[in-house]
C-alpha positions as CSV (number, residue, x, y, z in Angstrom):
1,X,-22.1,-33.3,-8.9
2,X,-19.4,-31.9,-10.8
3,X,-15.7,-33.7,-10.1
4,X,-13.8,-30.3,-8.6
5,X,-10.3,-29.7,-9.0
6,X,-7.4,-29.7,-6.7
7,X,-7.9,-33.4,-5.9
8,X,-11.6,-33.3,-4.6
9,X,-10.2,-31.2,-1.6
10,X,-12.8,-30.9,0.8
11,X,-12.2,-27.2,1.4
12,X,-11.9,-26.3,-1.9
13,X,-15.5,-27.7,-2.7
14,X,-17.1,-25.9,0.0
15,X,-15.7,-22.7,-1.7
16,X,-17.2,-23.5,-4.7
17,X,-20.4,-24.2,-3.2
18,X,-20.4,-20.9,-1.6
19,X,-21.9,-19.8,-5.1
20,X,-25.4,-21.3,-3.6
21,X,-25.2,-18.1,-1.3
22,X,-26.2,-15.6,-3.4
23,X,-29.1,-13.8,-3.8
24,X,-29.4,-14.7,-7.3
25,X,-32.3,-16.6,-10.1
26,X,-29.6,-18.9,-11.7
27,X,-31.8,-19.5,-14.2
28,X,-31.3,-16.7,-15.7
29,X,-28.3,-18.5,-16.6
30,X,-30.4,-21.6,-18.8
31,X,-28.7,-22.8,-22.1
32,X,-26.6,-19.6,-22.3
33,X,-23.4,-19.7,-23.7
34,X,-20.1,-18.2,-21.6
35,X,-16.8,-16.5,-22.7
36,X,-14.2,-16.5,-19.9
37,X,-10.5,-15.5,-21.0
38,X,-7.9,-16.2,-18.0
39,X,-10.0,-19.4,-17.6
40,X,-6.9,-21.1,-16.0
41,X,-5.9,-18.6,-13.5
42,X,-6.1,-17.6,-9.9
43,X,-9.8,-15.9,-10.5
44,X,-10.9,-17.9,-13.7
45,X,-10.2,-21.6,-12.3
46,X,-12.2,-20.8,-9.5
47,X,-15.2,-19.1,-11.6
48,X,-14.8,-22.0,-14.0
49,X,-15.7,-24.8,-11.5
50,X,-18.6,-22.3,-9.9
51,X,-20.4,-22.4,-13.3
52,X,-20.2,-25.7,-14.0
53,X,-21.0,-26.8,-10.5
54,X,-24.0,-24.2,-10.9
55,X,-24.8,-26.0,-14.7
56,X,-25.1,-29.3,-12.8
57,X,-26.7,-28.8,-9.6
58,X,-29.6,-26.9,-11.6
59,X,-29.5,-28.2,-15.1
60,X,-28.5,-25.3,-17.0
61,X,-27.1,-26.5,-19.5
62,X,-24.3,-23.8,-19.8
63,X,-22.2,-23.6,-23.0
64,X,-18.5,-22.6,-21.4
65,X,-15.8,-21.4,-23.9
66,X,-12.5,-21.0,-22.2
67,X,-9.8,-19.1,-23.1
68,X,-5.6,-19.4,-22.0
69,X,-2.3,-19.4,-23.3
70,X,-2.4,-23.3,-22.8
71,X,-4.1,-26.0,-23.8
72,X,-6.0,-27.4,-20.9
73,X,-8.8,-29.9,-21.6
74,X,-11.1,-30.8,-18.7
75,X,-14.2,-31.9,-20.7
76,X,-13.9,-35.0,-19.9
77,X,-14.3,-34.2,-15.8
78,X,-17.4,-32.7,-16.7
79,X,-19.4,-34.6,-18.3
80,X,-23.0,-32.9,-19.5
81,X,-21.7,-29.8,-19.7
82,X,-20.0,-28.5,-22.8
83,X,-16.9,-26.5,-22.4
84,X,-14.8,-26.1,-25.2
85,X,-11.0,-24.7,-24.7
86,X,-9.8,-22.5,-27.1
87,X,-5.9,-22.0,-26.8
88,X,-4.9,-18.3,-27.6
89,X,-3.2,-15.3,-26.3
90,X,-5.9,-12.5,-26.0
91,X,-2.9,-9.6,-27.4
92,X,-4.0,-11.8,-30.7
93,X,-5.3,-8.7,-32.5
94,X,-7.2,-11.1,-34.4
95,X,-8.7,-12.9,-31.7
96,X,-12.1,-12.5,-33.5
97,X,-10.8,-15.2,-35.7
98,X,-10.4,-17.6,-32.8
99,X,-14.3,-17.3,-31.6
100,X,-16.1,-20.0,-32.6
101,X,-19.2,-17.6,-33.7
102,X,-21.9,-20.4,-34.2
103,X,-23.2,-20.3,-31.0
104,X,-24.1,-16.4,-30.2
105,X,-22.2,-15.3,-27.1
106,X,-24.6,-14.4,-23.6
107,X,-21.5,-13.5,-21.4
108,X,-17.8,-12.1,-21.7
109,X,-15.6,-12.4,-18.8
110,X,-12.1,-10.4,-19.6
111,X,-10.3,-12.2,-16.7
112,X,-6.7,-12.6,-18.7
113,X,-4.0,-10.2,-17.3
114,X,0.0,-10.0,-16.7
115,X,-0.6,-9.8,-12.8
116,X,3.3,-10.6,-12.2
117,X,4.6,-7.8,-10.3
118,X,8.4,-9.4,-11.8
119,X,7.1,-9.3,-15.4
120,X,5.9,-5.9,-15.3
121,X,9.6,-4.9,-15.5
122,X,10.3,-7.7,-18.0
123,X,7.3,-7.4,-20.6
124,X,6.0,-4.2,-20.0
125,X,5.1,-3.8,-23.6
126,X,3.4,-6.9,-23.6
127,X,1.6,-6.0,-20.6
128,X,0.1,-3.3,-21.6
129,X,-0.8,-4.5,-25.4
130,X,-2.6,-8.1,-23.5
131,X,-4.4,-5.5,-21.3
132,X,-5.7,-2.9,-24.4
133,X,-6.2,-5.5,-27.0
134,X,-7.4,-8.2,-25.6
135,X,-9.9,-5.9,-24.1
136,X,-10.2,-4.5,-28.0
137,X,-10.4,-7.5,-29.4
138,X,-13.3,-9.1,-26.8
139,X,-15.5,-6.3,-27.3
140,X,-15.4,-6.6,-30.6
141,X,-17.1,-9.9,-30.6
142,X,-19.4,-8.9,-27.9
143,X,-20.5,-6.1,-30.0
144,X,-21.7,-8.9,-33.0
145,X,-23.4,-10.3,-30.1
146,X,-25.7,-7.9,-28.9
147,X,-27.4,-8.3,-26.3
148,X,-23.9,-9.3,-24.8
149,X,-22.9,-8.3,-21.2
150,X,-19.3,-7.6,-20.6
151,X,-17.8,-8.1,-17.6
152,X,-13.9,-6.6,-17.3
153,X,-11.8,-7.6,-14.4
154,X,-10.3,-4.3,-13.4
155,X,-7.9,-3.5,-10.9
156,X,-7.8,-1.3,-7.9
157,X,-4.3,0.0,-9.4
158,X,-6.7,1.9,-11.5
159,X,-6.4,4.7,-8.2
160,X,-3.3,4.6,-7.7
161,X,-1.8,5.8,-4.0
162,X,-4.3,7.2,-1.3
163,X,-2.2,9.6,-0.6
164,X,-5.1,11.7,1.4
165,X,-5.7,9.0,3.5
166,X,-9.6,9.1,2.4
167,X,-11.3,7.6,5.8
168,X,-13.7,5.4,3.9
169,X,-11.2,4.3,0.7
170,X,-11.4,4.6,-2.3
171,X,-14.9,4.8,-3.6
172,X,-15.7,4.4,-7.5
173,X,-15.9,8.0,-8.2
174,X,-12.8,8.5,-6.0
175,X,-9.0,8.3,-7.8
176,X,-5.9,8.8,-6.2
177,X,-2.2,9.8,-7.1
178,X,-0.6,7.5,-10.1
179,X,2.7,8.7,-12.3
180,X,1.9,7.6,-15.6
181,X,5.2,8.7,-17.1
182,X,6.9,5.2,-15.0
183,X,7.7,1.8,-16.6
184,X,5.2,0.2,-13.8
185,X,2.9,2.3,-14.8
186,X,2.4,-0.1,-17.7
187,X,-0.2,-1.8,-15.8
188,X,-2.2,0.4,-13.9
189,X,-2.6,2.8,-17.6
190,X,-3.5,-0.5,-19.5
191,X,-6.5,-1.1,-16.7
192,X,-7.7,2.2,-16.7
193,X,-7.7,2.5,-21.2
194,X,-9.2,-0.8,-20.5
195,X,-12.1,0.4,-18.8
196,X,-12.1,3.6,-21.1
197,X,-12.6,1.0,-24.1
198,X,-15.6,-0.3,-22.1
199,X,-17.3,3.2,-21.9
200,X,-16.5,4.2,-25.8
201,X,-17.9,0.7,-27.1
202,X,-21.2,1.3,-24.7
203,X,-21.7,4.5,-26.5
204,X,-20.8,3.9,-30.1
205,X,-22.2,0.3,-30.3
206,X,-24.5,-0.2,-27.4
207,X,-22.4,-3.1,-25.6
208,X,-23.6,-4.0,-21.9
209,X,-20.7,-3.2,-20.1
210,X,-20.0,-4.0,-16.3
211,X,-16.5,-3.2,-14.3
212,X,-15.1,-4.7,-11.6
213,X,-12.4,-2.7,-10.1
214,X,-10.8,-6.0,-7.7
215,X,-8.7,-5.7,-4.6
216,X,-5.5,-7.6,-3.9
217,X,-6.6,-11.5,-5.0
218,X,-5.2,-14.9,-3.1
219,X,-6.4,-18.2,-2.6
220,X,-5.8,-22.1,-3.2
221,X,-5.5,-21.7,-6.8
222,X,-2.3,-19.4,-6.9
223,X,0.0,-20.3,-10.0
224,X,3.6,-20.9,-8.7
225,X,5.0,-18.2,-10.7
226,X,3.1,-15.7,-9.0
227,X,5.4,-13.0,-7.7
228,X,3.3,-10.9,-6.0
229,X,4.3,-10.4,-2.3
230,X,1.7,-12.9,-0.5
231,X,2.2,-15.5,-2.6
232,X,6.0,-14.9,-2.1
233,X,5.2,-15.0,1.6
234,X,3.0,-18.4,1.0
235,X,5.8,-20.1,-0.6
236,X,7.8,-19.2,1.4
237,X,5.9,-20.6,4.4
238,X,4.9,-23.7,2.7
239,X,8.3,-24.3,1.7
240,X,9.4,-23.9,6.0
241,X,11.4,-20.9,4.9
242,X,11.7,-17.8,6.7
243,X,9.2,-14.9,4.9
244,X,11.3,-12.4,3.3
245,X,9.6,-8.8,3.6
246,X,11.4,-6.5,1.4
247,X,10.0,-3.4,2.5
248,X,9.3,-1.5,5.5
249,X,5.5,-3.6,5.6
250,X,3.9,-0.7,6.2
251,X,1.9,-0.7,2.8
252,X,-1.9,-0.9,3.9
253,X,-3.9,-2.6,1.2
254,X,-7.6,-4.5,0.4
255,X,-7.0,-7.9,0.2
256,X,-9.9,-10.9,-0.9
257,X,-10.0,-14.5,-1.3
258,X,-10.4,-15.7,-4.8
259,X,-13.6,-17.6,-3.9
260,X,-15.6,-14.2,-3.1
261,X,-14.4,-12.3,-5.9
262,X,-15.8,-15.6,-8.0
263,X,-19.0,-15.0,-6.4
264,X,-18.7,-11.1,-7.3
265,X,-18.6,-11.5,-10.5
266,X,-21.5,-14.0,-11.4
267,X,-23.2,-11.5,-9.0
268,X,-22.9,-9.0,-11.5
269,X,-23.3,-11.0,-14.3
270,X,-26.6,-10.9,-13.6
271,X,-27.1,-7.8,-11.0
272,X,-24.7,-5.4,-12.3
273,X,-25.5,-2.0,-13.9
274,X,-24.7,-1.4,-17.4
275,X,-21.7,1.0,-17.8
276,X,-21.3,0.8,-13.6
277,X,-17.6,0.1,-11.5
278,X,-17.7,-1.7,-8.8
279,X,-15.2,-2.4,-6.1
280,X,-14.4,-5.7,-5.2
281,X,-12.8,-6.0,-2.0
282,X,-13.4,-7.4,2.2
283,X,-14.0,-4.8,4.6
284,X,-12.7,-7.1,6.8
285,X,-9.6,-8.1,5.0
286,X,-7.9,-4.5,4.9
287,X,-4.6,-5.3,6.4
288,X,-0.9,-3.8,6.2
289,X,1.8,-5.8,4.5
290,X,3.9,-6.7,7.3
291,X,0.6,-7.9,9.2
292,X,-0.1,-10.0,6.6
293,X,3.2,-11.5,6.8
294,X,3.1,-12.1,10.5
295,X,-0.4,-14.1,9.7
296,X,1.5,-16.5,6.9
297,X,4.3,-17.1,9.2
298,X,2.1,-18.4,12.1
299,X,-0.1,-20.6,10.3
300,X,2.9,-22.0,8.8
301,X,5.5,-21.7,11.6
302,X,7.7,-19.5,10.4
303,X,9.9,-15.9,10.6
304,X,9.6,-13.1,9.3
305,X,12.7,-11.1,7.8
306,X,13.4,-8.3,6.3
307,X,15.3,-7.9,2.5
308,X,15.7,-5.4,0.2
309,X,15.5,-6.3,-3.1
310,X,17.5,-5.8,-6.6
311,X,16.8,-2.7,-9.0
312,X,15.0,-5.0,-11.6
313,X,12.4,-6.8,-9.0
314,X,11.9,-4.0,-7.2
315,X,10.9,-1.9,-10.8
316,X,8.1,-4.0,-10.9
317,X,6.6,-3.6,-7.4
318,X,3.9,-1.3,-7.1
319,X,4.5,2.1,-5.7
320,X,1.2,2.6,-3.9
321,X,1.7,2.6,0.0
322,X,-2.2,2.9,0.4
323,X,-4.9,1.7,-1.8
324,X,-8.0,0.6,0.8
325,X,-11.4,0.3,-1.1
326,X,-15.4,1.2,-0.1
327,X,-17.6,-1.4,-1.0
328,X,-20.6,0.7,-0.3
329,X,-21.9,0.3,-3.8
330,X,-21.6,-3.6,-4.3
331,X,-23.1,-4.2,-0.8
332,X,-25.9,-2.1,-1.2
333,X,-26.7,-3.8,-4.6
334,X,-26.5,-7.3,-2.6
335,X,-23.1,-8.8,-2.6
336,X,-20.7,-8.6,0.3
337,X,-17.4,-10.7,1.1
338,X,-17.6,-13.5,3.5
339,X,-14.5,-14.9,3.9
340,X,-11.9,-12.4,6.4
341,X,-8.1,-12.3,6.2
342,X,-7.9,-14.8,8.6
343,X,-9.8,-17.3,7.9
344,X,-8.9,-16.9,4.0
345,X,-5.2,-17.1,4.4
346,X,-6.2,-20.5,7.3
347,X,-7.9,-21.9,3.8
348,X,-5.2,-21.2,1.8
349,X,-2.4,-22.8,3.2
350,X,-4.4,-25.6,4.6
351,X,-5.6,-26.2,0.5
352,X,-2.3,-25.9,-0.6
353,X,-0.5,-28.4,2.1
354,X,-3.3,-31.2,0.9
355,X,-1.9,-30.4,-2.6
356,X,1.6,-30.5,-2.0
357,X,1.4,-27.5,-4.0
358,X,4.8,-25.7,-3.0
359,X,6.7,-28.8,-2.0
């Protein structure tokens, strides 16, 4: 078996193993060759290790090309399968030069994003030009390797705020209210051109596209820059700090753990509908903000308090009070989230104390 990350953690591998779950032929997968940019981050780590642990458990054979903004060899923990890192920013507009184009190109995931709520104020230029041309620039190459499927890690910023209060969330055809003439609008626009790129490129040059429009991410493989509010709760916990809520709480959100949206995705990898959305998110897991503070600070024996923040972080927060989403559409097609709130943010810190992450 593979050697997984995060010091062999005993947790963490029976996340990854959780890929075994699905309802899937993983042969399917047999000698093809994977494009994964964001390979090092909260989503992509965890997808990375589920493939190879998938290439190894049923000889695959899987051809891995990773793509981050850092150089971050770890051919050498897995041996038999080849993964070659290629160090680049996907804003490159010519990333088509950085593709190593001898080996034709099965699968795309776009998982690279500026998801820091604090850089959105800082870079939102940059934001929004990693977001369009990266997209661009990968859909290029998928369209000089046709038949390629494409598979772009959306957001559920794409809706905006719920301001109806729609009983059932947001379904795919469903969007809410969003100002597009803000500065944090930089992120939410970028997603949605994103996914507008996906539709032109299906109709002008055939690509296979697939979207997956993902609810509020956490899990053990957080980076610690992250600014958004849980993992500002987590290291806040994990540090024995009081959590510092700097808002009302009463924001009521979709949250899932990093392992099921892993799963999501190589679910529609091979499942998904060309030119399709699907919502990414735990029924189970739809929880306000000062809730899901109150659950950090008891698994980590901790208060909560209450802050209000400075002009420049709070620019950067999003200004959604409600964003809940219907999974209808992914469950029917087969996929559904298995780990809850609970036990996800239990998994979390529990990871993260074994790896002295935030000490």
């Amino acid at each position: 078996m593979a050697e997984i990350t995060l010091k062999n953690n005993g947790l963490y591998k029976q996340d990854i193993k959780s890929i075994l779950n699905l309802n899937c032929n993983f042969f399917e997968l047999k000698e093809k060759t994977i494009l994964i940019t964001g390979a090092t981050g909260l989503i992509g780590s965890v997808l990375v290790d589920m493939l190879v642990f998938l290439s190894n458990t049923y000889k695959l054979d899987l051809n891995l090309l990773l793509m981050s903004r850092t150089a971050e060899s770890r051919s050498e923990k897995f041996k038999g399968t080849f993964i070659q890192h290629i160090k680049c920013d996907v804003s490159n507009e010519k990333l088509t030069e950085k593709i190593p184009l001898d080996k034709k190109i099965d699968f795309i995931f776009h998982l690279a994003s500026n998801t820091h709520p604090a850089d959105y104020s800082k870079y939102p230029i940059e934001t929004i030009l990693t977001n369009f041309n990266g997209t661009k620039g990968l859909l290029d190459i998928a369209s000089k390797n046709l038949p390629c499927r494409f598979i772009l890690a959306s957001s559920v910023e794409v809706y905006g705020d719920d301001k109806e209060e729609l009983s059932e969330g947001f379904k795919e055809s469903d969007f809410g209210y969003l100002d597009c003439n803000t500065m944090r609008s930089c992120y939410n626009e970028s997603k949605r051109i994103s996914e507008s790129l996906c539709q032109a490129y299906k109709a002008e040059k055939n690509c296979d596209v697939v979207i997956a429009r993902i609810a509020r991410s956490y899990g053990a493989t957080l980076k610690k820059n992250d600014t958004k509010a849980l993992s500002q709760f987590l290291r806040c916990g994990l540090n024995n700090e009081n959590i510092i809520l700097k808002s009302s709480g009463k924001q009521y959100f979709s949250y899932i753990y990093s392992t099921d949206v892993a799963t999501a995705l190589v679910f529609l990898m091979l499942k998904g509908k060309n030119t399709e959305a699907y919502n990414i998110a735990d029924k189970n897991s739809n929880i306000q903000l000062k809730d899901l503070a109150s659950l950090v600070a008891q698994d980590c024996n901790v208060e909560v308090v209450f802050d209000i923040p400075e002009e420049t972080e709070k620019a950067g927060y999003s200004k959604s009070v409600r964003a809940i989403l219907n999974t209808e559409k992914i469950n029917t097609l087969g996929w559904s989230a298995k780990v809850s709130i609970e036990e996800g943010i239990k998994r979390t810190i529990k990871i993260l104390q074994d790896r002295n992450y935030f000490f």
